[in-house]
N, C-alpha and C positions, 0 to 999 in steps of 0.2 A: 795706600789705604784700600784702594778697590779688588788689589790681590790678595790682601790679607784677608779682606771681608770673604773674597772668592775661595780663598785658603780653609778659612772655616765652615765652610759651605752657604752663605748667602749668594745662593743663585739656583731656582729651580733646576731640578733635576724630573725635567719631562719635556719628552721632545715636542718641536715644534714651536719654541719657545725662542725668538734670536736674540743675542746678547744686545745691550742696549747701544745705539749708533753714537757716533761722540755728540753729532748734530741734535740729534734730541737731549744730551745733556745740556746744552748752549739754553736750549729751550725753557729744560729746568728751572736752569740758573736766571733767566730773563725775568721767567716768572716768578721766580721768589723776590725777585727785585723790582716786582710791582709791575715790570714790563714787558710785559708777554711779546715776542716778536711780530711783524705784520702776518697775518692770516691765523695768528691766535690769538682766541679771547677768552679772560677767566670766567669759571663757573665759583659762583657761592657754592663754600663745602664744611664740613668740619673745621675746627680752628688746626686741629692736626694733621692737616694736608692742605694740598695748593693741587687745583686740577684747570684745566684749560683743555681746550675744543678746538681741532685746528688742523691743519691737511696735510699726509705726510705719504709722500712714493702713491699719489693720487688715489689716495684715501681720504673720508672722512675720518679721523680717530681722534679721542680722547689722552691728555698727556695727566696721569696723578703723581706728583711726588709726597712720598709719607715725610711728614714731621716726627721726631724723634718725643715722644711724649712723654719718658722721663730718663734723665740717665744711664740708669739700670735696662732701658728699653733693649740696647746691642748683647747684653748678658742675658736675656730670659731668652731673646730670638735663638740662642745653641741651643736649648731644650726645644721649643717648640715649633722655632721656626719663624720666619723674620714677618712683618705685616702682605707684605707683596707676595711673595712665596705661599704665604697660607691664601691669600685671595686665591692663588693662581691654581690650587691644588683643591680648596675647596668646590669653587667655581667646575673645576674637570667632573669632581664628583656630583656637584649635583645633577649638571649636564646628563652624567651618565642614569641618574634618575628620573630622567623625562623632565628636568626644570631647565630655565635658560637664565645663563650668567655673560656676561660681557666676555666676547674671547679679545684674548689677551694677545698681542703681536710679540710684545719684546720688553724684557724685563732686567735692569741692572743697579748700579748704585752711582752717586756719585759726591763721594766722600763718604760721609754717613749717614748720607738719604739718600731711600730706595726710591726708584720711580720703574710706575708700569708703563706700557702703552697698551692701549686698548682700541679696537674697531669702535668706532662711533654707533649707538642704537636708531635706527631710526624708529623715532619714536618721543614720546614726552612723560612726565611723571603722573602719577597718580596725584599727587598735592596739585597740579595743575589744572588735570583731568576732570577730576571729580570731586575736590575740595575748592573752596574760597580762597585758603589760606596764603596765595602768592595772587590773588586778583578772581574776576569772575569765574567758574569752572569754563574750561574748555570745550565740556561736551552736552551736548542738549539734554535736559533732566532722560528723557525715557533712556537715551544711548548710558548715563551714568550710572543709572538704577540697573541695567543690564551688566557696568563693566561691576557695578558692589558685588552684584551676585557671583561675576564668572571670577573676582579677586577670591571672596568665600571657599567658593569651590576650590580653588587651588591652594588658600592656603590648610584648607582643610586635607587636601592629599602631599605635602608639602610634611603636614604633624601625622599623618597618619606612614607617612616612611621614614617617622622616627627623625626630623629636620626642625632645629631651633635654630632660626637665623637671629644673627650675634644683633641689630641691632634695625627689626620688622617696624618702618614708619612709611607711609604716603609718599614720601621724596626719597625713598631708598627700593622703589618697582617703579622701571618704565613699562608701557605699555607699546609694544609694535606688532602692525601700525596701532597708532591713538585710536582706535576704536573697537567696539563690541566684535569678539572672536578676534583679536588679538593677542598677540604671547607676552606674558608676565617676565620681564627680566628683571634679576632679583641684583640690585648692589650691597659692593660693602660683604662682601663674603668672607672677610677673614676671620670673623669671629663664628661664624655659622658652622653648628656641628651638628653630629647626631647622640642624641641622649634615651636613655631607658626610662623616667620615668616620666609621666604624662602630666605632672602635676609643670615639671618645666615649661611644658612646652606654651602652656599658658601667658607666661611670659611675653610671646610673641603677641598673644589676644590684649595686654595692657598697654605693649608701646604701641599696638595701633590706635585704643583709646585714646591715647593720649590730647588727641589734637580736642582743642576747644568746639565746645557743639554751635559755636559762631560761625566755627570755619567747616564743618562736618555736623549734620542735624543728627539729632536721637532717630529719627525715622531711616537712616543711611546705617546707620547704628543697628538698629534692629533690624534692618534687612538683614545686613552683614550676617549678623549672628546667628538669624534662624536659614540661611542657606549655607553656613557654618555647620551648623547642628543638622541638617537634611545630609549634609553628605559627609557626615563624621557619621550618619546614621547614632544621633543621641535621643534617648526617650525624652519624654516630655518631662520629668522630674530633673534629670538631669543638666536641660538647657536651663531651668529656671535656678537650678542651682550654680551654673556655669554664667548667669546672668548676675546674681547677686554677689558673686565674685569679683569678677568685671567690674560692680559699682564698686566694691569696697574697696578692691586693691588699687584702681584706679584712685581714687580720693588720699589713699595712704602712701602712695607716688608723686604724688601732684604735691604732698602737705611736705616729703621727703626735701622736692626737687624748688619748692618754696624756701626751705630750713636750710640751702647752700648756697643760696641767692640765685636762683632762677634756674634757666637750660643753659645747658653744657655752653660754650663761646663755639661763634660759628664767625669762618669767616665769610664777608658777603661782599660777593663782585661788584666792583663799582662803588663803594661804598670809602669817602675820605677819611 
């Protein structure tokens, strides 16, 4: 299987990249079996992937294996390209845009699940950081209202080079280090392209909304937006317009993702 996959071309073609070691498929394989080996521990992630944290050739690195998400998933990958493969080539790109992506060590398959390896971030999430939503924030109010701002500003230069990331929420940006004038690493890159019209990119602006103003206040909210709008360089008509947006589509998202029975299945570490 692993050379036919190889045959069809599932395996980056960019140097720097090593083929995956047999030992980290062991790894894999532990972890899909709920038992991560000693010196690894799983991370909650997508229900379509199994990731774990854990030390390899005395490194910290991160190990993901993609879930096959439907069937048809191994046939659409010949046109566009497999999930790990587009992280690994997205990621190169935006790097080369002045943004930061997780570098990627080593990347292969094993059967017909792909898995990356990835350098460990040091560093922690923004859902941690500066949101409620996994426990009390991280960062003392003045350092959080400092990181909302310098988040704005980036993701504002992020849409202004033409960059819609495939799926922009609070636990898909570390911050390294965890604090104010730190670098935004952007995960989850495989979906993330670049598009021409600006109305997309908005997009980006509602899955950040998304989060409940329990766990993110309307005052984090309007920071965001009006240092959003300061360095998009938008008039005054236009952020208020950009504003009324924001409520709408957010609430016709929310009533969407209500009408399917809730958020996407996530799987969560530790969790029986």
């Amino acid at each position: 299987m692993t050379r036919l996959l190889a045959w069809l071309g599932f395996r980056p073609s960019i140097p720097g990249i090593e083929p995956l070691p047999r030992d980290l498929r062991m790894v894999a394989r532990q972890l899909l079996n709920g038992e991560p080996p000693s010196g690894w521990h799983a991370l909650s992630s997508s229900a379509q992937a199994r990731v774990a944290r854990g030390h390899w050739r005395g490194e910290d690195v991160v190990l993901k294996v993609f879930l096959p998400r439907d069937p048809l998933e191994l046939l659409k990958s010949l046109f566009r390209g497999s999930r790990g493969v587009r992280a690994v080539r997205r990621g190169h790109e935006l790097e080369a845009d002045g943004f930061h992506a997780p570098v990627v060590l080593a990347h292969g398959w094993d059967g017909t699940r792909e898995i990356l390896l990835m350098r460990a971030v040091a560093g922690d999430s923004l859902s941690r950081l500066i949101s409620s939503r996994l426990g009390p924030p991280l960062l003392p109010v003045t350092d959080r209202q400092a990181v909302q701002r310098e988040f704005a500003a980036e993701v504002a230069r992020l849409h202004h080079l033409r960059w819609l990331h495939g799926d922009l929420r609070l636990g898909n940006v570390l911050l390294s280090p965890p604090r104010p004038g730190g670098n935004f690493v952007f995960l989850d890159n495989e979906s993330s392209r670049k598009v021409d019209n600006d109305a997309r990119l908005r997009k980006n602006l509602v899955q950040l909304n998304m989060m409940r103003p329990r766990f993110l206040s309307r005052s984090s909210r309007l920071r965001f937006l009006l240092k959003y709008a300061q360095t998009s360089e938008m008039s005054r008509s236009e952020v208020s317009e950009l504003a009324k947006y924001l409520m709408q589509a957010t609430e016709v998202r929310r009533a969407e993702r209500n009408q399917r029975g809730g958020p996407k299945a996530r799987f969560t570490a530790g969790a029986s």
